[in-house]
C-alpha positions as CSV (number, residue, x, y, z in Angstrom):
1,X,185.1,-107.8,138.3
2,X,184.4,-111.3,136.9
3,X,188.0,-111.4,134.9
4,X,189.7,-109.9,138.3
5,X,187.8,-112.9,140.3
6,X,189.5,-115.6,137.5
7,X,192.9,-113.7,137.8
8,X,192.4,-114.2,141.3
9,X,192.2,-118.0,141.2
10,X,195.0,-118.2,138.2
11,X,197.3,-116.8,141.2
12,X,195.9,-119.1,143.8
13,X,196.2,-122.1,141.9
14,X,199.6,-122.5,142.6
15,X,201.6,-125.1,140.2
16,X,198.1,-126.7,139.7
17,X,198.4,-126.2,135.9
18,X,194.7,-128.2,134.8
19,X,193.4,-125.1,137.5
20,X,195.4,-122.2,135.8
21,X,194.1,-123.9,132.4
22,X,190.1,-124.0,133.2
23,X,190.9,-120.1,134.8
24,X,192.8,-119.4,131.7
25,X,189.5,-120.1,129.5
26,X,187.1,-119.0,131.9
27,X,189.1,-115.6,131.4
28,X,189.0,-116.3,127.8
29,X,185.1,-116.3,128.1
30,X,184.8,-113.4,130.1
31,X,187.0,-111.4,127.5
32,X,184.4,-112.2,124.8
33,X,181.6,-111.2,127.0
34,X,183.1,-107.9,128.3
35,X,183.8,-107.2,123.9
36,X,180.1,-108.0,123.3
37,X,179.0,-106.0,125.8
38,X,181.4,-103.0,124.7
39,X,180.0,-103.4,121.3
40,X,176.2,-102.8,122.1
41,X,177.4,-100.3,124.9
42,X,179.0,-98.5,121.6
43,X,175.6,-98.4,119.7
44,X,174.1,-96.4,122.6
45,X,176.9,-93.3,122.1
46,X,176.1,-90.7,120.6
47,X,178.4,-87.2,121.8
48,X,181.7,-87.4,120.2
49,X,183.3,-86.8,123.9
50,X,181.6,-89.8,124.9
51,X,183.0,-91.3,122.1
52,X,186.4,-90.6,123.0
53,X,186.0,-91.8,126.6
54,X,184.6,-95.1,124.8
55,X,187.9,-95.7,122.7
56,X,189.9,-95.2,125.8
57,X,188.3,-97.6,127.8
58,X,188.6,-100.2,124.7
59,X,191.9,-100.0,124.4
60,X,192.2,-100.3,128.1
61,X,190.3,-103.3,128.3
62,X,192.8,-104.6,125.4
63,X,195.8,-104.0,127.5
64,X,194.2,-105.5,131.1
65,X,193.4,-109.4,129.0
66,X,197.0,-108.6,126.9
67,X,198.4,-108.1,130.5
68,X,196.0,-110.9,132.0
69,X,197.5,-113.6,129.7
70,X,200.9,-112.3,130.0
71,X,200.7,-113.3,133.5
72,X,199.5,-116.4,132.9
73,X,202.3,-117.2,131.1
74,X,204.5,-115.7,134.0
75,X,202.7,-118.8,136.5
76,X,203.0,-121.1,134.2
77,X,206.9,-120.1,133.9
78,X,207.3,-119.8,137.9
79,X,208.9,-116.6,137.4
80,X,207.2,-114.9,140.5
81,X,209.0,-111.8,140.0
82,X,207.5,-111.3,136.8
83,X,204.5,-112.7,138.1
84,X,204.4,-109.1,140.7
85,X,205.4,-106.9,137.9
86,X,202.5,-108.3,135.9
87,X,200.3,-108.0,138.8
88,X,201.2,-104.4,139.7
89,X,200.7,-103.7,135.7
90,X,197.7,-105.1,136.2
91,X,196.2,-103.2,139.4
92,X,197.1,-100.0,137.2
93,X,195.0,-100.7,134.1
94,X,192.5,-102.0,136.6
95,X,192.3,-98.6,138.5
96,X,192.2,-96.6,134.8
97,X,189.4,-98.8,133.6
98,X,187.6,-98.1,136.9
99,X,187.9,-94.1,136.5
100,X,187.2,-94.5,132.9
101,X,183.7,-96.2,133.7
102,X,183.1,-93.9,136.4
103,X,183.5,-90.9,133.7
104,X,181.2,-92.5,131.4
105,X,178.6,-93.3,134.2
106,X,179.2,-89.3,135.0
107,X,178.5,-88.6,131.4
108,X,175.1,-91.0,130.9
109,X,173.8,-89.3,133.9
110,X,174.5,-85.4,132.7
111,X,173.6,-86.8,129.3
112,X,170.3,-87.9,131.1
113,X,169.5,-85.4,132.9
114,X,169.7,-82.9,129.6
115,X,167.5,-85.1,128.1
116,X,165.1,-85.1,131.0
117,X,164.8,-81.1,131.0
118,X,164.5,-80.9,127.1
119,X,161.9,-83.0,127.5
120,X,160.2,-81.4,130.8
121,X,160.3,-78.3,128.4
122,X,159.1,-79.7,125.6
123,X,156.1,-81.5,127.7
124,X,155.2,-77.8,129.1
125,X,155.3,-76.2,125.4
126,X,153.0,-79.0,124.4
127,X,150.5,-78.3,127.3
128,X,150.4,-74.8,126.4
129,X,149.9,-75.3,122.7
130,X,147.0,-77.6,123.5
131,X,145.5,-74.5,126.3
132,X,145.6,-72.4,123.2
133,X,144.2,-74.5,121.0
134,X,141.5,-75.6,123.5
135,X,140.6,-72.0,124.2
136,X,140.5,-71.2,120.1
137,X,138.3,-73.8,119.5
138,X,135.6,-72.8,122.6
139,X,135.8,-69.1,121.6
140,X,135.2,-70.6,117.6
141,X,132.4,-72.6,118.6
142,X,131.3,-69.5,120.9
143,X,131.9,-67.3,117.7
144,X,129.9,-69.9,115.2
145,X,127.2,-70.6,116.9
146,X,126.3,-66.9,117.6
147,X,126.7,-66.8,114.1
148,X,124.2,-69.1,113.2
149,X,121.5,-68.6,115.9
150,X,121.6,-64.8,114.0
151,X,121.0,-66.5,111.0
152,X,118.0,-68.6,112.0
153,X,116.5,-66.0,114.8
154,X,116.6,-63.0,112.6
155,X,114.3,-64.1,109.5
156,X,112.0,-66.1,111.8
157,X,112.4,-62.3,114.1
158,X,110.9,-60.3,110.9
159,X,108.4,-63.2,110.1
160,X,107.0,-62.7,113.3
161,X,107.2,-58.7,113.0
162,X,105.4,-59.0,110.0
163,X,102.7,-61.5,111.5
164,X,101.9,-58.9,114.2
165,X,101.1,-56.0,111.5
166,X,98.8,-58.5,109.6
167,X,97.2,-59.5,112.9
168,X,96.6,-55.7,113.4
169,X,94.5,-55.4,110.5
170,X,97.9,-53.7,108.0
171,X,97.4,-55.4,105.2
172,X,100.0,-53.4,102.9
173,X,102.5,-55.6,104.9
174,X,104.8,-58.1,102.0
175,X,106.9,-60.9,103.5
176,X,109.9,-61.3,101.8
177,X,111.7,-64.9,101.7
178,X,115.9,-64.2,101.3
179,X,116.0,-67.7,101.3
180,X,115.3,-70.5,99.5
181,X,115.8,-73.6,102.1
182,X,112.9,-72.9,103.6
């Protein structure tokens, strides 16, 4: 938009040359901007039809600043009817690099969106591995600790059984230890 608004006042200047100059390297500027920001926009591509839309709309951008300084050179001439042709030429890579962005905005979005639901998918399998997981570990500890209060309650169980037939007067009655940490 910026380079179309510096074409703009290229035209308007008239046969004010030092005007059509400071467009002419304003347009310059932008050019080197818009490459810049092509070239990280590049880095982010990953789909090889996105890839193809990319080079298209580089070599686009080539021919709209070829075209650009072409009719620069038209003003500078005063040839206005090559000035229109360039102009017209103009308007039509304009309206291919607008469709071309538009495809690639299309594409980011789609691209976005699949990314989005293989993540919302992968975000529900997580949540159900860690139910799982969760619900392992109580029934474990459930498991473990029943194992465990056998081990303790069942000597201290016959100890007591044992106690109870002494206290009765059986004295043929032999404790036996299984264990030896206590």
């Amino acid at each position: 938009q910026r380079s179309r608004i510096h074409i703009l006042y290229m035209v308007q200047a008239g046969q004010d040359k030092q005007q059509r100059d400071a467009e002419s390297v304003k347009l310059k500027a932008q050019q080197e901007l818009v490459q810049n920001s092509l070239m990280l926009f590049e880095k982010g591509i990953i789909a090889p039809e996105e890839k193809e839309l990319f080079k298209t709309l580089q070599t686009t951008q080539k021919q709209y600043y070829t075209v650009a300084f072409k009719l620069y050179d038209a003003l500078n001439e005063g040839n206005s009817a090559m000035t229109q042709k360039v102009l017209a030429e103009l308007r039509d890579i304009a309206g291919k690099t607008q469709q071309l962005i538009e495809q690639l905005e299309e594409f980011k979005v789609m691209q976005g969106q699949q990314i989005a639901s293989a993540n919302g998918t992968l975000a529900h399998t997580s949540g159900l591995i860690m139910l799982v997981l969760a619900v392992a570990g109580v029934i474990l500890a459930f498991i473990l600790g029943l194992i465990i209060t056998r081990s303790i309650v069942k000597p201290v169980t016959a100890l007591a059984e044992d106690a109870r037939r002494l206290a009765e007067g059986d004295l043929q009655v032999a404790i036996t230890v299984e264990s030896t940490d206590e």
